[in-house]
N, C-alpha and C positions, 0 to 999 in steps of 0.2 A: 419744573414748573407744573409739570400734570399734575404732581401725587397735591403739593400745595393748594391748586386752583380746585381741585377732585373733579375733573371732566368724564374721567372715565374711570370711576369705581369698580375695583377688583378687575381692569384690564388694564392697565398701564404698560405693560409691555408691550401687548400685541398694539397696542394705538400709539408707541413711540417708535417703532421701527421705520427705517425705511429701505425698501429693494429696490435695486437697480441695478443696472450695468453702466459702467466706467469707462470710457475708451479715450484715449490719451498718448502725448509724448513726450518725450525730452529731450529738447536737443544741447549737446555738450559743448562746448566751446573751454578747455581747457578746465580750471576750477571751478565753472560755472554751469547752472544747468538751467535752460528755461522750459519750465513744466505745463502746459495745457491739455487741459482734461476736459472731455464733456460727457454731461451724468444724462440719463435719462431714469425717473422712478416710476418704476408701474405701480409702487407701493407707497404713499405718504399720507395715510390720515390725519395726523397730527397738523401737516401741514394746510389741509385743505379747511380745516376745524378751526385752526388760529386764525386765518388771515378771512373768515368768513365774515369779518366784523368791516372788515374796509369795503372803501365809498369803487374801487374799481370793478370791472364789469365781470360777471362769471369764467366767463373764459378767456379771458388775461389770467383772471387768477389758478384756470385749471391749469394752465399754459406754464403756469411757473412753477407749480407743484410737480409738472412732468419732467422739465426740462431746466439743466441745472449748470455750472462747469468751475471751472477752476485755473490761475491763472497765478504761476509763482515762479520764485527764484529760486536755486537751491545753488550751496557752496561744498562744497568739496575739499578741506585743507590738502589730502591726497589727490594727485592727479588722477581722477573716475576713469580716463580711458584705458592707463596704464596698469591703475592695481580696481580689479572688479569683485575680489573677496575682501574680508575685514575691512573694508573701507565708511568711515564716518563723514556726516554731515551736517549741514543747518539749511532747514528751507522757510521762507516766509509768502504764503497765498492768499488771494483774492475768492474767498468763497462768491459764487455769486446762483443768483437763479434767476433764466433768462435775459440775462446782461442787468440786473439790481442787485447791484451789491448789498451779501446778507451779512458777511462778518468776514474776518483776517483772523486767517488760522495759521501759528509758527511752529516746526516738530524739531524735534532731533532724528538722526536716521545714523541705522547701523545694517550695514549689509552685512551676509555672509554668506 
């Protein structure tokens, strides 16, 4: 969407990135894992440049550009507790920022 819309000519990278730290768990219950994460970004321009166009108040909106989390299932056909190498998976999450849900993100996962 940047290179398309051209918001940031000859920086596109540095203005799609975003840093932060992750802190998170999972707890196991046999084939199943339930995953909660919460992001914090000291780094989201993009973010704060897109949603500049809406009617909420500045800091709601700083507020959700900093603070972000995550909220999913993941499956394990292998029993996760028992085999912790080679072991495959399916997860399905609730991307959100500040409890607003932004999209449903699904992976495949292969430990090793």
């Amino acid at each position: 969407m940047i290179k398309i819309e051209e918001w940031y000519k000859n920086e596109e990278f540095k203005h799609s990135l975003v840093l932060g730290v992750i802190v998170g768990h999972e707890f196991l219950i046999s084939h199943f894992g339930l995953l909660i994460e919460a992001d914090f970004h000291f780094y989201n321009p993009f973010y704060k440049r897109f949603y500049s166009y809406s009617i909420e108040t500045f800091n709601s909106l700083w507020i959700k550009s900093i603070l972000g989390g995550r909220l999913g299932f993941n499956y394990y056909p292998f029993k996760k507790s028992y085999i912790m190498k080679n072991n495959v998976g399916i997860g399905l999450y609730l991307k959100t920022h500040l409890g607003q849900a932004d999209c449903v993100e699904m992976n495949l996962m292969y430990s090793f």
